[in-house]
Jmol script that loads the backbone (N, CA, C; Angstrom):
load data "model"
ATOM      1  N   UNK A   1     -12.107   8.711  -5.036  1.00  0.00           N
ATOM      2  CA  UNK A   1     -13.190   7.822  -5.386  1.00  0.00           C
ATOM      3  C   UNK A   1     -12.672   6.776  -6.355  1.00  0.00           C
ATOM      4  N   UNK A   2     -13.220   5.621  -5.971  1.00  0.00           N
ATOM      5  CA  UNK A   2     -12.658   4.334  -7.169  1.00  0.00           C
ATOM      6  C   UNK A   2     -14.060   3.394  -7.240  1.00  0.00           C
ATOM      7  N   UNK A   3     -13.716   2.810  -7.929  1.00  0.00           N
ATOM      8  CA  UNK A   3     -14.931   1.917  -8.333  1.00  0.00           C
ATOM      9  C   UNK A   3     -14.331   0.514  -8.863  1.00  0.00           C
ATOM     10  N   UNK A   4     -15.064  -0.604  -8.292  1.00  0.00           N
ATOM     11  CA  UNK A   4     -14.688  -1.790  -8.740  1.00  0.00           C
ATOM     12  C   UNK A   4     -13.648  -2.130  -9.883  1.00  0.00           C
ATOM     13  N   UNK A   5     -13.736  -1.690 -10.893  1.00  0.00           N
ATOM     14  CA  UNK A   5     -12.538  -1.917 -12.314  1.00  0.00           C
ATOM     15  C   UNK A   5     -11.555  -1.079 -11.710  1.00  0.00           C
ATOM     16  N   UNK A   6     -11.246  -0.427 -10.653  1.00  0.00           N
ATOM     17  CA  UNK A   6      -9.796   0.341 -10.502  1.00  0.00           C
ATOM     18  C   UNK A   6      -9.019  -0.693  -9.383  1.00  0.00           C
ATOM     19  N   UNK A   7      -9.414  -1.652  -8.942  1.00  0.00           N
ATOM     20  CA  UNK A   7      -9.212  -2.639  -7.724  1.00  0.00           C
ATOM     21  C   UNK A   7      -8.245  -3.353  -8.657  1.00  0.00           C
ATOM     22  N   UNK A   8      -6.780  -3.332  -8.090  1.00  0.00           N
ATOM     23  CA  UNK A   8      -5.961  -3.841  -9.175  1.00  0.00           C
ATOM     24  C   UNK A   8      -6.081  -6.091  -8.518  1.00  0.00           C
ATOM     25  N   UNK A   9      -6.032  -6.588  -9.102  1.00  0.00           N
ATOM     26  CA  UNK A   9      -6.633  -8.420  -8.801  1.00  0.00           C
ATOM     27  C   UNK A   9      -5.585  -8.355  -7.096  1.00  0.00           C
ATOM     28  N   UNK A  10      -4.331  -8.211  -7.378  1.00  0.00           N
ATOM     29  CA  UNK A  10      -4.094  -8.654  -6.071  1.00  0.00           C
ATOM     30  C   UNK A  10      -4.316  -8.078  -4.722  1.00  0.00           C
ATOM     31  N   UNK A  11      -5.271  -6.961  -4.932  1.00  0.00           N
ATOM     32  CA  UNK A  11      -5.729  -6.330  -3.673  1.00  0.00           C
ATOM     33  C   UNK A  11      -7.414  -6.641  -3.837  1.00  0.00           C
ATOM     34  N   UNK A  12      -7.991  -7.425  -4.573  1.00  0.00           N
ATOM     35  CA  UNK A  12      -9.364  -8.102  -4.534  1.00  0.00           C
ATOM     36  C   UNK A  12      -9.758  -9.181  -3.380  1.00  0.00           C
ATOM     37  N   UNK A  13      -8.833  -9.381  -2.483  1.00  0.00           N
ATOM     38  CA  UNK A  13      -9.255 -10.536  -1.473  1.00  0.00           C
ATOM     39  C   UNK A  13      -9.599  -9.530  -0.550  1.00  0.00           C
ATOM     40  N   UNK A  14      -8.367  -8.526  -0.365  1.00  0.00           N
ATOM     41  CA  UNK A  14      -9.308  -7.375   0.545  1.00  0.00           C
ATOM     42  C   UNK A  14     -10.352  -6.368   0.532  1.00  0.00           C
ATOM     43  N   UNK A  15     -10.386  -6.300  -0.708  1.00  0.00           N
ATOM     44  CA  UNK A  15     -11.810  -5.594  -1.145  1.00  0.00           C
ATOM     45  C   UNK A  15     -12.907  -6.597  -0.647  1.00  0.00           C
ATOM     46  N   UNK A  16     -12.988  -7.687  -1.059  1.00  0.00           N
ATOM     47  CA  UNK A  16     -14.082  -8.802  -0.461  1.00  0.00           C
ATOM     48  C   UNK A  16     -13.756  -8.576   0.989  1.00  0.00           C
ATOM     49  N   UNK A  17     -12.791  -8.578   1.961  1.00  0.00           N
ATOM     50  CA  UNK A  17     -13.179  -8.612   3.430  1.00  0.00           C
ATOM     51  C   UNK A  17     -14.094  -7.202   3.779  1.00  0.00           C
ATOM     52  N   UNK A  18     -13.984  -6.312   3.119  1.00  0.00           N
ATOM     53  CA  UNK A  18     -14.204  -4.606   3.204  1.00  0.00           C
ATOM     54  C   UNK A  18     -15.757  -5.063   2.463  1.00  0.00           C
ATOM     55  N   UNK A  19     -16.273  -5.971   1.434  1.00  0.00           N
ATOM     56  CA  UNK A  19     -17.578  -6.072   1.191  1.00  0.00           C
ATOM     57  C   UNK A  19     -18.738  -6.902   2.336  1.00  0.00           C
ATOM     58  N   UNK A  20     -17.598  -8.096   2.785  1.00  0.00           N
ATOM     59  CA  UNK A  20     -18.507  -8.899   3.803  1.00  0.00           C
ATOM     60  C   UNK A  20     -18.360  -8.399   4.756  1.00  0.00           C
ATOM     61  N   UNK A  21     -17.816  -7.349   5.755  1.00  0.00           N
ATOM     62  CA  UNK A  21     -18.245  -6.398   6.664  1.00  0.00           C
ATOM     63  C   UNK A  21     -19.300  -5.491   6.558  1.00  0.00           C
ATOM     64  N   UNK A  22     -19.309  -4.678   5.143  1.00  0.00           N
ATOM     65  CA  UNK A  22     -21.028  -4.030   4.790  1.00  0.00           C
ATOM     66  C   UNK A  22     -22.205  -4.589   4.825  1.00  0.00           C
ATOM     67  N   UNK A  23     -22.009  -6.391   3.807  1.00  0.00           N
ATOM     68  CA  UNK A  23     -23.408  -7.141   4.038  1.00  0.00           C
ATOM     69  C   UNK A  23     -23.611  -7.830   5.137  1.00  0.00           C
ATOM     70  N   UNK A  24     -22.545  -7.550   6.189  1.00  0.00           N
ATOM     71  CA  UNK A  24     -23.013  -8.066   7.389  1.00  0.00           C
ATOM     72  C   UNK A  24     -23.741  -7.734   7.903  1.00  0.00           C
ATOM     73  N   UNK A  25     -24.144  -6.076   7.602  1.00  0.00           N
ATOM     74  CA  UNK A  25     -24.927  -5.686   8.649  1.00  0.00           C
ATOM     75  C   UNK A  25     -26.496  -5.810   8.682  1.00  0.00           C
ATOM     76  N   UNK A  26     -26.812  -7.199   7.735  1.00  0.00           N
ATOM     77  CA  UNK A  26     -28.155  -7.966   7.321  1.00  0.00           C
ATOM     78  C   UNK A  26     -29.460  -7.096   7.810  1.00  0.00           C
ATOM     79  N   UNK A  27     -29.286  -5.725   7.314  1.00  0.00           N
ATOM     80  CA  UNK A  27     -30.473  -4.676   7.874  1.00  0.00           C
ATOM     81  C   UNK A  27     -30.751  -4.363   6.061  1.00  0.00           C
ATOM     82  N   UNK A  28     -32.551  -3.615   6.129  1.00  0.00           N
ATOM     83  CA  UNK A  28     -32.622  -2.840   4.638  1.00  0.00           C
ATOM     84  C   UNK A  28     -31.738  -1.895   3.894  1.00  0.00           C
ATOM     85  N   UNK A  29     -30.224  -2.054   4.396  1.00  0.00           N
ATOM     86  CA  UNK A  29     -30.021  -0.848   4.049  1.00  0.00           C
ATOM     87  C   UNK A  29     -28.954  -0.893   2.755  1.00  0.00           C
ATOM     88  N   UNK A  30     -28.665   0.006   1.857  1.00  0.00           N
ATOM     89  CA  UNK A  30     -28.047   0.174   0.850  1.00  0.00           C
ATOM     90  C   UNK A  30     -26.980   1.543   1.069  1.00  0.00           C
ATOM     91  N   UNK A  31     -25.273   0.887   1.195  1.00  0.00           N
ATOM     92  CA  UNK A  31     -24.176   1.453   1.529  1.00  0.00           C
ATOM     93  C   UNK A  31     -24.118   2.575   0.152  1.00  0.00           C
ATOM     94  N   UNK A  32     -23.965   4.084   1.071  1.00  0.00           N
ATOM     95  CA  UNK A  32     -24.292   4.975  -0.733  1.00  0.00           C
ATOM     96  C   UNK A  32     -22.438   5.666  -0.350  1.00  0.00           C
ATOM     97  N   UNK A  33     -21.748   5.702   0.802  1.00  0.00           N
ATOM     98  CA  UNK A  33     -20.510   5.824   1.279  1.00  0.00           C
ATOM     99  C   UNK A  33     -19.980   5.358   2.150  1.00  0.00           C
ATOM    100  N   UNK A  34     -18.393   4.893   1.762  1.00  0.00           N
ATOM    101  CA  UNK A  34     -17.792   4.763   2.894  1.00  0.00           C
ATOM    102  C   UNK A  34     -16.475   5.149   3.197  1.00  0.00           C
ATOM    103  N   UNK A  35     -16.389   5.716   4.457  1.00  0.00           N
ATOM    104  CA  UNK A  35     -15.208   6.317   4.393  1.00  0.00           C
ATOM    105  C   UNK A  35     -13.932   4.687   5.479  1.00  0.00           C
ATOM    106  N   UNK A  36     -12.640   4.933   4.749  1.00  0.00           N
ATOM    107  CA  UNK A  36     -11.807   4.188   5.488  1.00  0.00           C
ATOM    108  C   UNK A  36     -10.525   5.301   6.390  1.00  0.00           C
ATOM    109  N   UNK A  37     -10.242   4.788   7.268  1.00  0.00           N
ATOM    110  CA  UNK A  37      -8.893   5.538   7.833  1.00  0.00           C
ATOM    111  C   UNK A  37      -8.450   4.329   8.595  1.00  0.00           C
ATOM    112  N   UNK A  38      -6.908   4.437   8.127  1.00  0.00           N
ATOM    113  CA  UNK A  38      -6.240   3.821   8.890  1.00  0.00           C
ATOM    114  C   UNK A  38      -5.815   4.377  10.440  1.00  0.00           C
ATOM    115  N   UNK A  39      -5.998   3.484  11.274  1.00  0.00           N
ATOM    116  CA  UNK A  39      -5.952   3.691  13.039  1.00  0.00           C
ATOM    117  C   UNK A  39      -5.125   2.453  13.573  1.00  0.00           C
ATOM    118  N   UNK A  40      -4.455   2.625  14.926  1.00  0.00           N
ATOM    119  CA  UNK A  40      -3.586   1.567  15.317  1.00  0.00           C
ATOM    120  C   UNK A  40      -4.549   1.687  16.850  1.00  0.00           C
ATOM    121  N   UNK A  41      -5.159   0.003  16.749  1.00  0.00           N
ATOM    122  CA  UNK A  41      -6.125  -0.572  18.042  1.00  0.00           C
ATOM    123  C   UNK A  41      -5.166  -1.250  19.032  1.00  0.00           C
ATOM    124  N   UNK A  42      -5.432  -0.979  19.713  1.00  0.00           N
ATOM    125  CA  UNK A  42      -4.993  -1.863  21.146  1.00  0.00           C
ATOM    126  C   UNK A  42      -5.762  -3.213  21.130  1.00  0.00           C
ATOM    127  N   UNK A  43      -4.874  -4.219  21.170  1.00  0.00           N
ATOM    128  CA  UNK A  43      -4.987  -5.573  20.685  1.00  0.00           C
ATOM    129  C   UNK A  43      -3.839  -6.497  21.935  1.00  0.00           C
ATOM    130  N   UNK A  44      -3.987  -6.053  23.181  1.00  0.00           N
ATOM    131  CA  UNK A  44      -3.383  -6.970  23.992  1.00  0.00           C
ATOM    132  C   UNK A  44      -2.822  -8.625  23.677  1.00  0.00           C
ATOM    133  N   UNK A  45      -1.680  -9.042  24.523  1.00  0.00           N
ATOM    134  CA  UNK A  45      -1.429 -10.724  23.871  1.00  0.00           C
ATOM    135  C   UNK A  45      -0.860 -11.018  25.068  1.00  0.00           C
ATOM    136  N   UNK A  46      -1.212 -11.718  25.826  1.00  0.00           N
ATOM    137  CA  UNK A  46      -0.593 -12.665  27.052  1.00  0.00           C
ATOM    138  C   UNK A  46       1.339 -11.911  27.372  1.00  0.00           C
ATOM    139  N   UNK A  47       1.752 -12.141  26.001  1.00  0.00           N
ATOM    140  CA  UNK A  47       3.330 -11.681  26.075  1.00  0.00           C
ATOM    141  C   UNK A  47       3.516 -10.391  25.808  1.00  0.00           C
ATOM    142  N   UNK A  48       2.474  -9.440  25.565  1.00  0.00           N
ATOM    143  CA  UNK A  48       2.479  -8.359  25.252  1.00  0.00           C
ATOM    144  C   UNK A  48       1.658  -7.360  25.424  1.00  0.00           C
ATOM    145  N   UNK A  49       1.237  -6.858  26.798  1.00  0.00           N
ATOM    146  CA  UNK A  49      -0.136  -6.238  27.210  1.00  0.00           C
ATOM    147  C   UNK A  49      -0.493  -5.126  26.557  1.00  0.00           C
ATOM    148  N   UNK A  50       0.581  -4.455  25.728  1.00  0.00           N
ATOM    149  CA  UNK A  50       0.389  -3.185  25.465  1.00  0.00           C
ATOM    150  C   UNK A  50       0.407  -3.004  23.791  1.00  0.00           C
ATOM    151  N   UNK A  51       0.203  -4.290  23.144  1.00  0.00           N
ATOM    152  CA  UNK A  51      -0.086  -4.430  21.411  1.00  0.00           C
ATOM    153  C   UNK A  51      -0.458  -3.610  21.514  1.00  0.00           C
ATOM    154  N   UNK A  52      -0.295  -2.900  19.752  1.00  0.00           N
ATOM    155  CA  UNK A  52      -1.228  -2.792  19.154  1.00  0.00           C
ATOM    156  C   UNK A  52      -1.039  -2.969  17.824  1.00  0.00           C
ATOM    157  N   UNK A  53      -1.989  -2.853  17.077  1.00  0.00           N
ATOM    158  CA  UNK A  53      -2.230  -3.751  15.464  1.00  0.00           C
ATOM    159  C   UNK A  53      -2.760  -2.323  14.500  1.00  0.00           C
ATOM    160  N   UNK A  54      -2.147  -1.826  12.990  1.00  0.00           N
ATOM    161  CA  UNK A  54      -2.879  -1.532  12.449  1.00  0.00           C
ATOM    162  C   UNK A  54      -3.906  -1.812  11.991  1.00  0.00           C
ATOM    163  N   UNK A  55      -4.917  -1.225  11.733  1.00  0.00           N
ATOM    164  CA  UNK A  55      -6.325  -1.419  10.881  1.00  0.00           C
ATOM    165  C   UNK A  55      -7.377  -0.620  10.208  1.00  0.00           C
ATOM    166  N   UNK A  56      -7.683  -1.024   9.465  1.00  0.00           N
ATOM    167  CA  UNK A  56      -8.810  -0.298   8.754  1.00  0.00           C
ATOM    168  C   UNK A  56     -10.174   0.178   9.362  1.00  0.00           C
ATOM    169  N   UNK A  57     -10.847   1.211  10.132  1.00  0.00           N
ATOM    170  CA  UNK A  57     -11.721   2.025  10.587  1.00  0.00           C
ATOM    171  C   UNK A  57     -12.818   1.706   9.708  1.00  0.00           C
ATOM    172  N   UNK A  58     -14.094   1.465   9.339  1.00  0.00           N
ATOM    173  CA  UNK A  58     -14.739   1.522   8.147  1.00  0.00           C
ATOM    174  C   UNK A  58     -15.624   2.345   9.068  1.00  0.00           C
ATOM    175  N   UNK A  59     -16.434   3.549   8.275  1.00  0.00           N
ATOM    176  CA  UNK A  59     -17.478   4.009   8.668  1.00  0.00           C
ATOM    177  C   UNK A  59     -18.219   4.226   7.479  1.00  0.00           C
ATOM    178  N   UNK A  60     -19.845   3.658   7.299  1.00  0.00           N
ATOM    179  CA  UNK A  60     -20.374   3.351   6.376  1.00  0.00           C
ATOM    180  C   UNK A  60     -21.567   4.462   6.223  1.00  0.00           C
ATOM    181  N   UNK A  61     -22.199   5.666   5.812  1.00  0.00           N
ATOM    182  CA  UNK A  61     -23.372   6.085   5.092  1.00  0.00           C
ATOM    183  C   UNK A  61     -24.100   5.283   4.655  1.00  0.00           C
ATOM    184  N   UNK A  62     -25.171   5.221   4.728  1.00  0.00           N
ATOM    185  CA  UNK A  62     -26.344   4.170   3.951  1.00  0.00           C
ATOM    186  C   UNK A  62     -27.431   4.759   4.267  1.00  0.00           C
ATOM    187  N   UNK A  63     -28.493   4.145   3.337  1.00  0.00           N
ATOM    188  CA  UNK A  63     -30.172   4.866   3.531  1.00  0.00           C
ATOM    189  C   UNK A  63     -30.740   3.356   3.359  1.00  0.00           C
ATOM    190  N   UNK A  64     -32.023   3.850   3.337  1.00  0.00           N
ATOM    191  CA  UNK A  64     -32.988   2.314   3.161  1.00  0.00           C
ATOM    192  C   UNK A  64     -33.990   2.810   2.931  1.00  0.00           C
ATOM    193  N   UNK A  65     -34.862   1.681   2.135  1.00  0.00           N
ATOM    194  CA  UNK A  65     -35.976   1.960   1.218  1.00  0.00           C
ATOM    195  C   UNK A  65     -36.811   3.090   1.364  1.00  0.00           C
ATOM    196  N   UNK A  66     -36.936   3.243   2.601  1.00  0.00           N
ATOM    197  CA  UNK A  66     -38.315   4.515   3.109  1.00  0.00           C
ATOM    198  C   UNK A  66     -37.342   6.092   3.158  1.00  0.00           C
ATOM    199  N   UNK A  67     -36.027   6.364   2.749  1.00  0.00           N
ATOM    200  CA  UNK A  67     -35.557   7.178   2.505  1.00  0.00           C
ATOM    201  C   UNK A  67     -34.924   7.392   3.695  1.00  0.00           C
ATOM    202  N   UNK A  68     -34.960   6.869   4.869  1.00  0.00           N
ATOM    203  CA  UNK A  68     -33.798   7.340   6.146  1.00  0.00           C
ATOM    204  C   UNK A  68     -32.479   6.633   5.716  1.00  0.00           C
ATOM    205  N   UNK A  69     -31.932   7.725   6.204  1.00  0.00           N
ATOM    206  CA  UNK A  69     -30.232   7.903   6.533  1.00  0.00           C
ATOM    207  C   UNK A  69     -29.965   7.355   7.516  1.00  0.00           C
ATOM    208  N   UNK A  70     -28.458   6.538   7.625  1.00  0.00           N
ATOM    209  CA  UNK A  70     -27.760   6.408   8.828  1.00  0.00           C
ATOM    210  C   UNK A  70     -25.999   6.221   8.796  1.00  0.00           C
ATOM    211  N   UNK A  71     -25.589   6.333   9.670  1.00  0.00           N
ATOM    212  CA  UNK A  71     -24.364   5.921   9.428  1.00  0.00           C
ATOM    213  C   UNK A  71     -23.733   4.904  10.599  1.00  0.00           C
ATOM    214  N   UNK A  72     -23.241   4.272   9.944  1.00  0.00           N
ATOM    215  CA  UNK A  72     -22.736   2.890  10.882  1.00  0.00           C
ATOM    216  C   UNK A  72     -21.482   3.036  11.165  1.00  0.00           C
ATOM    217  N   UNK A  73     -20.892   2.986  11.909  1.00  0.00           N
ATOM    218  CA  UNK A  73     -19.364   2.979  12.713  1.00  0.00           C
ATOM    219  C   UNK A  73     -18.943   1.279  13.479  1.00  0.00           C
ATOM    220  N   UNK A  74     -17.756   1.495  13.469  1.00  0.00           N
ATOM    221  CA  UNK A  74     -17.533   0.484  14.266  1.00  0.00           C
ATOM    222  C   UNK A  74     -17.591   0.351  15.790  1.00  0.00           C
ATOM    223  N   UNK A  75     -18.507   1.151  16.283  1.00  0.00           N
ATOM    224  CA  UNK A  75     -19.241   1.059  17.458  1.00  0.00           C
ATOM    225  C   UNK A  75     -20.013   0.345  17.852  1.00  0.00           C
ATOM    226  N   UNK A  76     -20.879   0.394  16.257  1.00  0.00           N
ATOM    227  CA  UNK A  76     -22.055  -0.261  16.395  1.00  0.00           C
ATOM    228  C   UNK A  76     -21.695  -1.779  16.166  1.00  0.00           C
ATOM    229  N   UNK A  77     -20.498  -1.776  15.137  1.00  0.00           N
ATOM    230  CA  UNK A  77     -20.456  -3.228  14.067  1.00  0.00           C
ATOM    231  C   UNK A  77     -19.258  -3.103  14.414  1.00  0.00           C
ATOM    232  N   UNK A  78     -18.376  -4.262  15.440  1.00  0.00           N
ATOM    233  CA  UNK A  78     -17.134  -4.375  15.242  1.00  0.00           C
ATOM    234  C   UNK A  78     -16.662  -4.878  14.498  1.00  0.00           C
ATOM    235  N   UNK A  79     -16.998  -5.365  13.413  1.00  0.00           N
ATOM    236  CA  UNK A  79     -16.841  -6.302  11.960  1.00  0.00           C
ATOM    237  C   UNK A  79     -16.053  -5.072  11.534  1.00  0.00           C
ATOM    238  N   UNK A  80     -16.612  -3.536  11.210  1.00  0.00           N
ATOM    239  CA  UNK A  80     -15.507  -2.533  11.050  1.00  0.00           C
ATOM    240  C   UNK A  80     -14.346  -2.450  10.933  1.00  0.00           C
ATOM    241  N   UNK A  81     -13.939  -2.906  12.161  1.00  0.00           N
ATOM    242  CA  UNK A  81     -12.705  -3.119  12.346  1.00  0.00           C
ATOM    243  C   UNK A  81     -11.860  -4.072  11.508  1.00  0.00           C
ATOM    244  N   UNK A  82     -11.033  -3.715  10.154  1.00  0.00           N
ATOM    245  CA  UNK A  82     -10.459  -4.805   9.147  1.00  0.00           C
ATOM    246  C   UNK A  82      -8.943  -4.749  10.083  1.00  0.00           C
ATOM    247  N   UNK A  83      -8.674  -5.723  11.226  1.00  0.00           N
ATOM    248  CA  UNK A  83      -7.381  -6.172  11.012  1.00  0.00           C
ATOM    249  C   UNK A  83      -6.337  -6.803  10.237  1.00  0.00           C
ATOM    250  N   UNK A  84      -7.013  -7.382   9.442  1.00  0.00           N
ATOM    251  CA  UNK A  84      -6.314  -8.388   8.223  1.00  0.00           C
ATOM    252  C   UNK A  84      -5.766  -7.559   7.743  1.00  0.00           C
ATOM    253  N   UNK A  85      -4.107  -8.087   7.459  1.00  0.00           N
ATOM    254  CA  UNK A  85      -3.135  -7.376   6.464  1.00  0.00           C
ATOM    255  C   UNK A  85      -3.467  -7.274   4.986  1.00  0.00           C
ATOM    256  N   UNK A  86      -4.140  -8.060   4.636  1.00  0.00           N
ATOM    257  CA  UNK A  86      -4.282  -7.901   2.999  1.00  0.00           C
ATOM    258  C   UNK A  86      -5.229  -6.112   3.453  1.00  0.00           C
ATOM    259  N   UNK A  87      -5.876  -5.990   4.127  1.00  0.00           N
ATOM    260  CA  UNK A  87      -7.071  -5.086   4.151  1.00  0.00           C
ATOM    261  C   UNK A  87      -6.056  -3.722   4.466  1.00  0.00           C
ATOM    262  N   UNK A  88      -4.955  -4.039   5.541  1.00  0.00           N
ATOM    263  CA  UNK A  88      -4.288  -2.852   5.410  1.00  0.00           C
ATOM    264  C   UNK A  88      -3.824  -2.150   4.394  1.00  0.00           C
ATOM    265  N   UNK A  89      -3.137  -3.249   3.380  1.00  0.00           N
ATOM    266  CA  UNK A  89      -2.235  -3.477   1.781  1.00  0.00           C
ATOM    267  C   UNK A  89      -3.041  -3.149   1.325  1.00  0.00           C
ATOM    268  N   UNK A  90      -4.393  -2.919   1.210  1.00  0.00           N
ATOM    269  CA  UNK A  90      -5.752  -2.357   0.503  1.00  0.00           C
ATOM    270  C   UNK A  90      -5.684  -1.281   0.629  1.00  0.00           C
ATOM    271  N   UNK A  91      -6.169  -0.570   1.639  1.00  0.00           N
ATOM    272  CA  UNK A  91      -6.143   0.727   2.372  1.00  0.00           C
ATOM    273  C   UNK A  91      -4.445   1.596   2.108  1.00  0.00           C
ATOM    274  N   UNK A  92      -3.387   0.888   2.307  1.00  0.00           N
ATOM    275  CA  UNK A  92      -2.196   1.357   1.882  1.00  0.00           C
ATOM    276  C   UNK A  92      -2.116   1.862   0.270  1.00  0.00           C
ATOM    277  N   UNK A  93      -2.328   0.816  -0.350  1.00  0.00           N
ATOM    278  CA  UNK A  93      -2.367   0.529  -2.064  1.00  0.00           C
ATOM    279  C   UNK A  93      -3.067   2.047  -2.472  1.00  0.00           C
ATOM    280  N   UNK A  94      -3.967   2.506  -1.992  1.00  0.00           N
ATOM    281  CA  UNK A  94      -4.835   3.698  -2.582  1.00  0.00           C
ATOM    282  C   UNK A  94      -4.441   4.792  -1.965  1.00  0.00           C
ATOM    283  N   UNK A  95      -3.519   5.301  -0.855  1.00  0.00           N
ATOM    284  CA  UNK A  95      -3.405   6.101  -0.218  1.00  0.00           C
ATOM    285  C   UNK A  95      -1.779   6.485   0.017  1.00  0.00           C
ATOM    286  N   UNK A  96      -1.061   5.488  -0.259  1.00  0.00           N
ATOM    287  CA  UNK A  96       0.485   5.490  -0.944  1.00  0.00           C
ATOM    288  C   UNK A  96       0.662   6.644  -2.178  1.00  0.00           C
ATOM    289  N   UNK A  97       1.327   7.827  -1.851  1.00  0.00           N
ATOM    290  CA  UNK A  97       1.415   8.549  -3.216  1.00  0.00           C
ATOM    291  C   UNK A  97       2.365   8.042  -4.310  1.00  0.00           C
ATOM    292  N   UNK A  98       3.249   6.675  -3.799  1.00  0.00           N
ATOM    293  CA  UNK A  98       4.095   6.459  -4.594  1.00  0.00           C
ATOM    294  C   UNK A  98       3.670   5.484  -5.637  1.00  0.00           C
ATOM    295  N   UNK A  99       1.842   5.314  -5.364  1.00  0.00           N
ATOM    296  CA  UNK A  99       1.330   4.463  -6.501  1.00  0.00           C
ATOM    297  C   UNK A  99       0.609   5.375  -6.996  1.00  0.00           C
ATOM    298  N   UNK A 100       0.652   6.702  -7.221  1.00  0.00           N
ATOM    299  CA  UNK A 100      -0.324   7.315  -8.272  1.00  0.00           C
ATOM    300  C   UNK A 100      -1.689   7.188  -8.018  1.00  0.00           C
ATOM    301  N   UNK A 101      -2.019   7.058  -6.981  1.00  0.00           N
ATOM    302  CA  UNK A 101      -3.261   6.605  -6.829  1.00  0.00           C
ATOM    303  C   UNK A 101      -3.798   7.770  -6.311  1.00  0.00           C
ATOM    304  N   UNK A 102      -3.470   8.599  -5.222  1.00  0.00           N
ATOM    305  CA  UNK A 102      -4.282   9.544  -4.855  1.00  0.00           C
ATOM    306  C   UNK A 102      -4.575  10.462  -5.462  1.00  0.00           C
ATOM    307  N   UNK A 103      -5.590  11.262  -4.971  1.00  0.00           N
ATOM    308  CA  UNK A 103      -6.836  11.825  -5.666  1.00  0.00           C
ATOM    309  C   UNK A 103      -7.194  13.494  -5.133  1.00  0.00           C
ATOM    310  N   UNK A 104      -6.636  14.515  -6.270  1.00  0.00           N
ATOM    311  CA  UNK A 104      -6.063  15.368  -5.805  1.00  0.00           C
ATOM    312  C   UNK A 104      -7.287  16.710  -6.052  1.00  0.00           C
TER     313      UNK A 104
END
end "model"
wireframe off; spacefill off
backbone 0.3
color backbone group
């Protein structure tokens, strides 16, 4: 678990891509977890049919005002899906044991 003041500045551009994927999902709802895992997507390219790209998985917990639960996947919201490298370097940064970061 981390919280905003543990986001060291140069991994803050990807924390913002990982925030405007949650308020995208312009519904009542208020994100109470989210879990990330890194996954490698199949991402085809004209020269390369068989890409694929790491990325960040987001699957989000949330409730809303009247007390229902839900959880959002990138099924529902392909916004989920963080291909951006800073977002990987995000997801890496906290899950790297060689930064002290994980959480035992």
């Amino acid at each position: 678990r981390f919280n905003q003041d543990d986001i060291p500045a140069d991994q803050a551009p990807a924390m913002e891509a990982v925030v405007a994927a949650l308020v995208g999902l312009a519904e009542p709802w208020l994100a109470v977890q989210v879990w990330a895992r890194l996954k490698e997507f199949y991402a085809p390219e004209e020269d390369d049919p068989m890409r694929t790209v790491e990325a960040v998985d987001l699957t989000v917990e949330a409730v809303n005002p009247h007390g229902g639960r839900r959880v959002f996947t990138a099924r529902d919201y392909p916004a989920f899906i963080l291909t951006d490298l800073a977002a990987v370097a995000f997801f890496n940064f906290f899950t790297t044991p060689t930064n002290n970061n994980i959480i035992k």
